[in-house]
N, C-alpha and C positions, 0 to 999 in steps of 0.2 A: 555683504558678500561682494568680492571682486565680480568684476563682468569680464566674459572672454574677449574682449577687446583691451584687458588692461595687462594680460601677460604677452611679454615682448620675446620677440624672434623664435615663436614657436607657433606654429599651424593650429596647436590643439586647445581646448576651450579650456581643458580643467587641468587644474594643479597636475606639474609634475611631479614624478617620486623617482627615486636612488634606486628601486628596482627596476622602472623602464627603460628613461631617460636621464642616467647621471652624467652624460657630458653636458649634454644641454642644461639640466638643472644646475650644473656647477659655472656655465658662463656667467660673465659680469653684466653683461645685461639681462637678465633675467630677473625681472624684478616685481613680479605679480603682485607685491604686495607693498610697492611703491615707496620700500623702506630703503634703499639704497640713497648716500649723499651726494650731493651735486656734485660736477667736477668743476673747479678745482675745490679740495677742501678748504675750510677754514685754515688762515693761516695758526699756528702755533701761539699759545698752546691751546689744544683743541681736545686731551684726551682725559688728564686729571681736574684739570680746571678750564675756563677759559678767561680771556683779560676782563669780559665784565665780572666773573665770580672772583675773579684777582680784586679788581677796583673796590668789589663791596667789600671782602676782606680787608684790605687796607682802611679803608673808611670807618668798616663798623669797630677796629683794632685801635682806634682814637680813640671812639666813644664808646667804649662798653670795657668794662672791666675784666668780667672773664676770659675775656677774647685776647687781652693783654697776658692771663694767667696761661692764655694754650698756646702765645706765641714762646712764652719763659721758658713755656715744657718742651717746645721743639728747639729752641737756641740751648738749653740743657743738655738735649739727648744727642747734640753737636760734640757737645763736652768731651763724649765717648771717641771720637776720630782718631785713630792711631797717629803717632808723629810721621812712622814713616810706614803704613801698611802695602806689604805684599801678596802675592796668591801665588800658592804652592802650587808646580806642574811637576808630574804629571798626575798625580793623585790628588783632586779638590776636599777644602775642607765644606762641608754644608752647613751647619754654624757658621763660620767664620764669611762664608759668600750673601748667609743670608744676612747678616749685619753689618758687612760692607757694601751691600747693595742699597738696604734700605739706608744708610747714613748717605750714600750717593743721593739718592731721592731727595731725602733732607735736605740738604747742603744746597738742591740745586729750585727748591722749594723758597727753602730761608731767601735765596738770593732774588726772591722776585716779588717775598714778602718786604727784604730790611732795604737790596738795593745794595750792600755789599758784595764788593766783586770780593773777597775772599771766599764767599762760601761758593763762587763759583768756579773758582779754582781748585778748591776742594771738589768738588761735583764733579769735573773735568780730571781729575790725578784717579780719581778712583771706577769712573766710566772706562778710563785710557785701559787700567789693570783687567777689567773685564775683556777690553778687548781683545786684548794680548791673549788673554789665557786661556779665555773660554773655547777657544779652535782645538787648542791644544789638550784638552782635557777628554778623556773616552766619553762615548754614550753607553750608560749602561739602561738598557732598555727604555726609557721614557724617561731620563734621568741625564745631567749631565753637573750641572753645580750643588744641584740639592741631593737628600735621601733617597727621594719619592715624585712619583710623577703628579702628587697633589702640589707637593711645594715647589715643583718646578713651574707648577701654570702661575702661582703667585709669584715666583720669582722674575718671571717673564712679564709676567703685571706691572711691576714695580720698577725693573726695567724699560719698558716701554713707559712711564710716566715722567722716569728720567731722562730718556731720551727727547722725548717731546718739552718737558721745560727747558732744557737746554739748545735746543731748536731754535728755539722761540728769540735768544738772543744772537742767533747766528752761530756757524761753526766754520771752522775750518775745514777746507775742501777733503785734507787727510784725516783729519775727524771726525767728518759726516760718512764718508766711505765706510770707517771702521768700525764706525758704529751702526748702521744701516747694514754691514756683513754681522756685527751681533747679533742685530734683533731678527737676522734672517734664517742665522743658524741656532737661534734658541726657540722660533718656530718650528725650522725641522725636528729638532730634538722631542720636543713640544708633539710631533705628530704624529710619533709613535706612540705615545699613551694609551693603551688598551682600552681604557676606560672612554668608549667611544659614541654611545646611542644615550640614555637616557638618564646616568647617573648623575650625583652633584659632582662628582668630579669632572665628568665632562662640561658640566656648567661654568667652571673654574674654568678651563684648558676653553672656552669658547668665550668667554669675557680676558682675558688675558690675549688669544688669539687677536680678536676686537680690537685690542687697546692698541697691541704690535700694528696690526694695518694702518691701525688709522694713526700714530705715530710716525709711521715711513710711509703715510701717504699710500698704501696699496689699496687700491677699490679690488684687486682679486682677493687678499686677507679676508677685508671687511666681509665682502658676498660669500667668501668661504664660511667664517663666522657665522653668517646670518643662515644661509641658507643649505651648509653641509657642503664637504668634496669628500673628493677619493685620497686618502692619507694612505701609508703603507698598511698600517692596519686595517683597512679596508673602509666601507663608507661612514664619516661619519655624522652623524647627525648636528644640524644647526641649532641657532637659536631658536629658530620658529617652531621645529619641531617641539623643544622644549616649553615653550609658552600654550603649541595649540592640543599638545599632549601629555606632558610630561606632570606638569599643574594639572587634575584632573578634572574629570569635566563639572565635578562638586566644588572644584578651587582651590583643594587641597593639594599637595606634588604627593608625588605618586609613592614613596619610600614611606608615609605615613605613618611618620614621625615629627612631630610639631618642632621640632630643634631642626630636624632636617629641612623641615621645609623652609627657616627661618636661616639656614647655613646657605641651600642653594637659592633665596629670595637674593642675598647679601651678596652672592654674584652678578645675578639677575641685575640686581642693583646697578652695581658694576657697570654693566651694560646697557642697560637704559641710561645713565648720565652719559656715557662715550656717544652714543647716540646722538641725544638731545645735541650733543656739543659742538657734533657734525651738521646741524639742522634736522636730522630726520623728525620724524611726528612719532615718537615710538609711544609715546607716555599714554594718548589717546587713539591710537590705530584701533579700527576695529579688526578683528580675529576671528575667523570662523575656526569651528573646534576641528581637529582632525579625523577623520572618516574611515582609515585605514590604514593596515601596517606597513610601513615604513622596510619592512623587511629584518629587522630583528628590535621590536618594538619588544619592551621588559612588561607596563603592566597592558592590562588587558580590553581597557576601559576606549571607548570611544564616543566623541560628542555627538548631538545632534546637529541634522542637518539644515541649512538656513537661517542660523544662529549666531551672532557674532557675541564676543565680550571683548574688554580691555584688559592690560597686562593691571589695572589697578584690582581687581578681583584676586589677585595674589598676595596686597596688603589687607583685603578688609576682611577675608574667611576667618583668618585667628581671632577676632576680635568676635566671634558666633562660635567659636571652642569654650570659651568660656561657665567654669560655675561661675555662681552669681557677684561673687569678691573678685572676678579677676582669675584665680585659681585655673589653671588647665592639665587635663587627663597626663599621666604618666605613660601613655601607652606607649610600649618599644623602646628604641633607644633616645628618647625626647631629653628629659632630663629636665626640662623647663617646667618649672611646678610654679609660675604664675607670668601673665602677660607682662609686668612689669617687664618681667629678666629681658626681656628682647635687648635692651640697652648692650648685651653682649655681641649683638650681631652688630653696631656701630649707626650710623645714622641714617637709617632705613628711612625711620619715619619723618625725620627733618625734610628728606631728597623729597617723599610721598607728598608732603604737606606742601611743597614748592610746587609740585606739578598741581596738585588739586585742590588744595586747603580745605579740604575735609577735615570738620569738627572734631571728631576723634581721633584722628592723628595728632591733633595738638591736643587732644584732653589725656590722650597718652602720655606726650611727652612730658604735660606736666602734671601728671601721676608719678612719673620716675621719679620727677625732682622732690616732690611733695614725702613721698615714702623711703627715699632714701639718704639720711643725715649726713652730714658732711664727715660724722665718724665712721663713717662705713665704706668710705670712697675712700680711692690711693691719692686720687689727684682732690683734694675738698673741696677748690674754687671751681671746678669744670662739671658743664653736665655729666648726666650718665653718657648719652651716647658718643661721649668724649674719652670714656673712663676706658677706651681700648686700648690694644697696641697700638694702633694706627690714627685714634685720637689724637694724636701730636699734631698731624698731618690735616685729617678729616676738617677738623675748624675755618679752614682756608676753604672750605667749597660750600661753606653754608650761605645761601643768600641772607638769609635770616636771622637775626638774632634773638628775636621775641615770637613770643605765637601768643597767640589768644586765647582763654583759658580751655576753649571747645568741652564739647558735652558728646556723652557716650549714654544710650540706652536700647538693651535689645530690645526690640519693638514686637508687640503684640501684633499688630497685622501682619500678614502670608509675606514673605521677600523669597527672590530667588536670588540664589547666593549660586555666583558663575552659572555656567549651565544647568546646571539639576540638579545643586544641591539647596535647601530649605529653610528657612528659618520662620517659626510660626506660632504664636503664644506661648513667645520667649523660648521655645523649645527649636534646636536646629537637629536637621538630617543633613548624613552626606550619605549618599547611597555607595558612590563610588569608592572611593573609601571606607565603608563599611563600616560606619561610624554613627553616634547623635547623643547628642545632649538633652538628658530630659532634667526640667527646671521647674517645680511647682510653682514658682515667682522670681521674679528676676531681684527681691529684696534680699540684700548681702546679709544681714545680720540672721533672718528666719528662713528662708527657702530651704528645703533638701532639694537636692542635685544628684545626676545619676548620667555615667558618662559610660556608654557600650560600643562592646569593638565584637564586630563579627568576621571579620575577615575582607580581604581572602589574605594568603604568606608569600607576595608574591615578591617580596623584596629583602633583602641579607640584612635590612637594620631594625626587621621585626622578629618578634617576640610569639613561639607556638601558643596563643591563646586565644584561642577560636571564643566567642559567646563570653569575653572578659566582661564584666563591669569594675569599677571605683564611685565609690560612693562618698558624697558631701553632704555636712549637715555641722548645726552651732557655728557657720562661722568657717570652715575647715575641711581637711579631707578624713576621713575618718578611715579609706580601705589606705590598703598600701600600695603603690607602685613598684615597677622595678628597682632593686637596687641601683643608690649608687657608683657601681661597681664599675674603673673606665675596663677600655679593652684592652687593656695588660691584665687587665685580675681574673687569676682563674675563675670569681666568679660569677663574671660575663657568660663563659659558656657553660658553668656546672649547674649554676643557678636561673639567672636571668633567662637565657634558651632554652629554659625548662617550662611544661605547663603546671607543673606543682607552686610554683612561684609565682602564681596568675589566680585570678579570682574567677574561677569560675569550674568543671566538673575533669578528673583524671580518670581516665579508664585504664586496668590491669597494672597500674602503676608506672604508666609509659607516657613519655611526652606527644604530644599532637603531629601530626606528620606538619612539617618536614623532616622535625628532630624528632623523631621516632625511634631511632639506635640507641646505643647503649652509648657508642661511641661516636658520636657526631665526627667527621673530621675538620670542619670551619665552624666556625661563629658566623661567616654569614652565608649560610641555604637558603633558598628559598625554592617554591614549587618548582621553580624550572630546570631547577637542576636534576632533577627526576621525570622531568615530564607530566607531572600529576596537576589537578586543578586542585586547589586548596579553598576554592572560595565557597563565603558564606550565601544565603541568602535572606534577603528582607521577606517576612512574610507580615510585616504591618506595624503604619506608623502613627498614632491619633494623639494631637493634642487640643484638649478642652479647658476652658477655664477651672472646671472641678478634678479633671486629673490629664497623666500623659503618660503615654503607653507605646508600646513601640514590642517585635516580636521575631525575634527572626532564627536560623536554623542553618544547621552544616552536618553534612554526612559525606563529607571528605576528608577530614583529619583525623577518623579512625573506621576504617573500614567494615560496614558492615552495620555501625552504629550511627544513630540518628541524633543529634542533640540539637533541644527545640529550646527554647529561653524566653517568657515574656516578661519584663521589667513594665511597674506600674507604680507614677509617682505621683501622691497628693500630697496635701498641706501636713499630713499629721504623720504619714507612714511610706515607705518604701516596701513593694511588696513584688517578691520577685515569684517563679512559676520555672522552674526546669526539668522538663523530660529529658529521660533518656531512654532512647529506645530498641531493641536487638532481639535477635534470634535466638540466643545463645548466651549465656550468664557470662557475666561480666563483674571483676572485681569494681566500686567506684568508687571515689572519694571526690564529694562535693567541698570546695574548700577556699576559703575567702580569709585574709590577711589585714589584719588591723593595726591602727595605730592606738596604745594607751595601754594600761594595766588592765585586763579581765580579774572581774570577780565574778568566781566560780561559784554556780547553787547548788555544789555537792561537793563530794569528795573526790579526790583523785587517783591516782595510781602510775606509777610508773608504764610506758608500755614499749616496744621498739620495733622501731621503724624500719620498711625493706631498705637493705641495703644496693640502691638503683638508685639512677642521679637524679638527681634535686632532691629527694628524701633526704639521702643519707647526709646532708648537709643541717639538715632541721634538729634543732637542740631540746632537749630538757623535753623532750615528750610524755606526754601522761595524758591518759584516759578517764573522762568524766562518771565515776559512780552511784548509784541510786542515793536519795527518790529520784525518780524521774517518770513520767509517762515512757510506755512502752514507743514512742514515735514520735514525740516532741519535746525538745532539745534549748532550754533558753540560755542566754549569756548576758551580761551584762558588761561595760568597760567605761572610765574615766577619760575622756578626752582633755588632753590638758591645754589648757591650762586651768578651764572647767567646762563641763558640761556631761551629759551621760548617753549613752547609747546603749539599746536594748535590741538584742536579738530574736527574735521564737525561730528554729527552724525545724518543720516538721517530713515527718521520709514514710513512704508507699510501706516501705520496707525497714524492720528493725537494722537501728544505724549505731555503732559507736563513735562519741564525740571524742577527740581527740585536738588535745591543745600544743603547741611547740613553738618556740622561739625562732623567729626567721635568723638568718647569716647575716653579717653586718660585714662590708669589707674593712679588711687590716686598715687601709686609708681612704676613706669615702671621699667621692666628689661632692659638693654641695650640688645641690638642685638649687637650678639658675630661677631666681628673682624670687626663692625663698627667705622672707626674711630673717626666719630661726630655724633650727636645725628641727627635722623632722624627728621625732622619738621613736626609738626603737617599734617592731611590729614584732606581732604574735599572729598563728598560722592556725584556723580553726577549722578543721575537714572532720567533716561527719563521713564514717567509712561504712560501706553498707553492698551485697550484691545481691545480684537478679540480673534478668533478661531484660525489664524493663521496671526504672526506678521515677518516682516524683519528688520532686525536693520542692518544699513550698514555703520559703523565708521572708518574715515581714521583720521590717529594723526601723525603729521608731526612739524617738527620741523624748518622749512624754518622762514624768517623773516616775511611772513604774511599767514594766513589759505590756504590751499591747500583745493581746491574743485572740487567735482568729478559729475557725471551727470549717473544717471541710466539709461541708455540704453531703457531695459524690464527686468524683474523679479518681480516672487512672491513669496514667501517663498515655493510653491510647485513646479516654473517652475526654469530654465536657469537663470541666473542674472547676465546679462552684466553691466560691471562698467568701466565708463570712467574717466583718468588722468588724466588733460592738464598739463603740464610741458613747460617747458622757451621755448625749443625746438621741443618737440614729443609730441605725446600723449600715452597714456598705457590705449590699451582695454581687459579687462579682464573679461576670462566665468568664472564662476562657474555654473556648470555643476549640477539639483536636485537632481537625483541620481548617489547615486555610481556608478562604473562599478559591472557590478557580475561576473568577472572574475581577483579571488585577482591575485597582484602580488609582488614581493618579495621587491619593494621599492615604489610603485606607484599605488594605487588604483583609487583613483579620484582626480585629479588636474586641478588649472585656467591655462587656455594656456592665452598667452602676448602677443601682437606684436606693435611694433613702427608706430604710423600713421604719415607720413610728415605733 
């Protein structure tokens, strides 16, 4: 923690904020947290590279061959330069700006990699056209060369990269002018961005900001960047904010979605090398978490006090997402169905492993290389985290060119993972996030895995599914995720924004609030657009060498009603426990989406489905006919490429099983760091009503169903569940209510014991 003697030109001991004091917190000296660079900067280039990350490039471009295959790819992508290219005024193209921008970069790249003054000529003819033209072109709202005020924080990025290598070799007095008025007025432009407190776009628009300052030398940019000003749209938030809140106080960014957090890391990125390049210490700053709202803070979460971490708690949390292969949860808009895939976000872990050389970082990286053939890459001679767009480029800032082969194993002892979140016999919690992974072993080939999202919906790139789980076993994932469906396809918002599409309980046949309407008007709601609290709560999280258990609850996504969930995972069975509970009857359908063919142990039937979104998407529906017990329900399915998977699920109340074929988009995205194509899913909802219902699901992967016998319980009282096993039996409480006395790892949990 800073001491009141280390913030400058202000009387007061504790951190400023944009609601008291935003003049003062926006001056340039202001620098509490000792992050601001010396003056004068480093001379040039200081912002994409600097001359020692130049010198190794050169160096290691001799001796290593790849290095020569990523310089071919960028003196290639030169190839592209028009003979004689223009820019239309007064109407911009955005294609055409953003690929005469980025070939600017190139060219002015190439010329400090090869030493040929033509590609800086080139650099120089096509900086000149931006300058010319970009005064002249309208702003249309956060916009001026690009579409979108996403692609304009990039465009400004890349710009100021160009700016600054061409710096480096001197300019002329009316081409530092004109270029130093671009990069001024594509800041302004830049400052209208809406997207201004807490989102990854503002992450973007604040490393791009970054790069422009420290490009033209401005410490009022930079201190903008770091620390937030007053733009037109009103206050907006810095980096710090983002690092001491935004990442949450469990490690994870607040939008909780692992793509996401892996999109705005890859700015963050951004900006910690700008940093580093200036001198600052950003890589190992300690950080206290933030305390208080900011004045329009998005999620809700805030750290504890007297607590510091490092910005490196941002790279090591994904690596405690994990089932036991690597494999990570589909929750939201992720789309990353195993840690490999990071290799899309570019070279995160290269930059990581320079500042720290953590073991895993390089066990990472050569896992990419190891699992991905040279048939499956564009570029075959180049690593993965080369294999980007901006791979051409990236290769030029790596210090490194070998790593070590490092080792990865989640660890059986207690870690605290960023502020409070957990990882502890192989099983991780994020509270704040509303998250945890339970792992009966952290062994790839045998473990089942069990990946639960409780909420809250406080963010536009989640998903209504309060009390989700996905489940792993053989190797693999066995429920289904969101589709891959992008955000053009209608079924982003028919389906994926639906809770029918989620593993876990639908009441009346209506989506979870936010998306509650018939007719949603956005794809991205969240709680706050209504004013509503959407979050879940933990009500207990225990892991033991013989099992892990975890239990938690939400009675804000459908009012009125109570849904309790405890998941329980050992060596042999996954064994789940959901209440539902209310005043007043209630249609429900408990309903969980697999991947593989079912084989049915009865007959079928045709049946159809309400016509209400997300349903009426679901195909080929049919309802499971006798024998069958009056309340217990089994399934069976084919995991391919082999193995089996057994369902028993039993209901308080007489349920019909009903089967249907999930929606597959017209043109799917893959899920990143998949390395074969996920197989079609099928949609099994047990439909059943009451006021108050218990669904009691064990899924087990033995060579024939595993089946358990209810003791007593009712979704209000104690609900004793019996195991039989080859040899023992396993009798397990779940306990109705919580304890009311919280405790730091164990609120309410099933106790076990072995019956001879």
């Amino acid at each position: 923690m800073m001491s009141s003697s280390s913030l400058v030109s202000t009387p007061y001991p504790d951190l400023l904020t944009p609601r008291g004091f935003p003049e003062l917190l926006s001056r340039p000296d202001y620098d509490p947290f000792a992050l601001m660079p010396s003056d004068p900067l480093p001379q040039p280039p200081r912002v994409f590279l600097t001359p020692t990350l130049l010198e190794s490039a050169r160096r290691n471009i001799r001796r290593v061959s790849w290095l020569r295959h990523a310089l071919d790819r960028l003196l290639d992508s030169l190839n592209q330069l028009p003979a004689h290219p223009a820019l239309p005024t007064p109407h911009p193209d955005p294609a055409l700006n953003t690929r005469l921008m980025g070939l600017a970069f190139r060219s002015a790249l190439a010329l400090h990699l090869t030493g040929r003054l033509s590609f800086r000529r080139n650099a120089l003819a096509l900086f000149r056209l931006f300058a010319d033209a970009y005064p002249h072109w309208p702003t249309h709202r956060d916009r001026r060369a690009t579409g979108n005020g996403l692609a304009e924080s990039r465009f400004l990025l890349t710009a100021a990269w160009t700016f600054d290598l061409l710096a480096a070799d001197g300019l002329r007095p009316s081409d530092e002018a004109k270029f130093h008025n671009l990069l001024r007025q594509m800041i302004q432009t830049a400052s209208s961005n809406p997207h201004r407190t807490c989102s990854n776009h503002n992450a973007w628009h604040l490393a791009a900001r970054l790069a422009a300052g420290s490009a033209l030398g401005d410490r009022k940019q930079i201190h903008h960047a770091l620390y937030g000003t007053p733009d037109p749209v009103g206050w907006r938030y810095g980096l710090l904010h983002q690092w001491r809140h935004d990442f949450l106080p469990d490690g994870v960014h607040w939008e909780g979605s692992l793509g996401y957090h892996f999109y705005t890391l890859m700015a963050m990125t951004e900006a910690f090398c700008t940093l580093a390049h200036l001198g600052c210490p950003v890589w190992n700053k300690p950080l206290p978490a933030q305390q208080k709202n900011d004045g329009a803070d998005k999620p809700r979460a805030y750290g504890p006090p007297l607590v510091t971490r490092t910005v490196k708690d941002f790279y090591d949390t994904p690596f405690f997402w994990t089932h036991p292969n690597g494999d990570l949860p589909l929750f939201h808009d992720s789309g990353l169905a195993h840690l490999r895939g990071v290799h899309v976000w570019g070279i995160l872990y290269n930059k990581a492993w320079e500042a720290w050389s953590d073991p895993k970082y390089s066990w990472l990286l050569h896992r990419m290389e190891k699992e991905y053939p040279p048939e499956r890459r564009e570029f075959p001679h180049l690593p993965m985290p080369l294999q980007t767009s901006l791979g051409d480029a990236d290769f030029a800032r790596l210090r490194d060119a070998e790593y070590p082969p490092g080792t990865f194993r989640l660890p059986r002892r207690s870690l605290r993972l960023s502020f409070e979140g957990l990882s502890t016999n192989g099983s991780s919690l994020f509270p704040h996030t509303g998250a945890a992974i339970l792992r009966s072993s952290t062994s790839p080939s045998h473990a089942l895995s069990a990946a639960f999202h409780w909420g809250p919906h406080w963010a536009g790139h989640m998903n209504p599914a309060a009390l989700n789980v996905e489940l792993w076993a053989h190797g693999r994932r066995i429920s289904a995720g969101s589709s891959p469906a992008g955000y053009d396809d209608p079924l982003h918002l028919n389906w994926n924004r639906t809770t029918v599409a989620h593993n876990t309980v639908v009441v009346n046949e209506r989506s979870m609030f936010p998306y509650d309407s018939e007719n949603p008007s956005s794809p991205w709601e969240d709680d706050t657009w209504r004013d509503r609290n959407s979050d879940g709560r933990l009500e207990g999280f225990q892991t033991e060498p013989e099992f892990k258990a975890i239990r938690a609850s939400n009675v804000n996504v459908y009012p009125g009603v109570r849904l309790d969930r405890t998941l329980l995972v050992t060596a042999s069975y996954i064994l789940d426990i959901f209440r539902v509970c209310s005043d007043i009857i209630h249609s429900l359908d408990w309903v969980h989406h697999v991947y593989g063919m079912l084989a049915h142990p009865g007959e079928t039937l045709p049946i159809a489905l309400p016509d209400v979104r997300g349903y009426r998407l679901l195909r080929n529906a049919r309802r499971l006919t006798g024998p069958l017990s009056k309340k217990t329900y089994p399934a069976s399915w084919q995991i391919p490429p082999g193995g089996i998977v057994h369902l028993t699920l039993w209901t308080s109340h007489s349920a019909v099983l009903i089967y249907a074929d999930d929606p597959t988009p017209d043109q799917p995205k893959p899920f990143l760091g998949a390395l074969d194509p996920l197989p079609p899913s099928t949609a099994i909802l047990a439909r059943t009503r009451g006021r108050s219902v218990l669904f009691v699901a064990l899924w087990s992967v033995s060579d024939r169903p595993m089946m358990f016998h209810i003791r007593k319980g009712t979704p209000s009282t104690d609900v004793e569940v019996e195991v039989p096993l080859s040899r023992s039996h396993h009798l397990w409480t779940f306990p109705a209510a919580p304890r009311s006395t919280p405790s730091a790892i164990v609120l309410s949990h099933p106790s076990s014991r072995n019956i001879p």
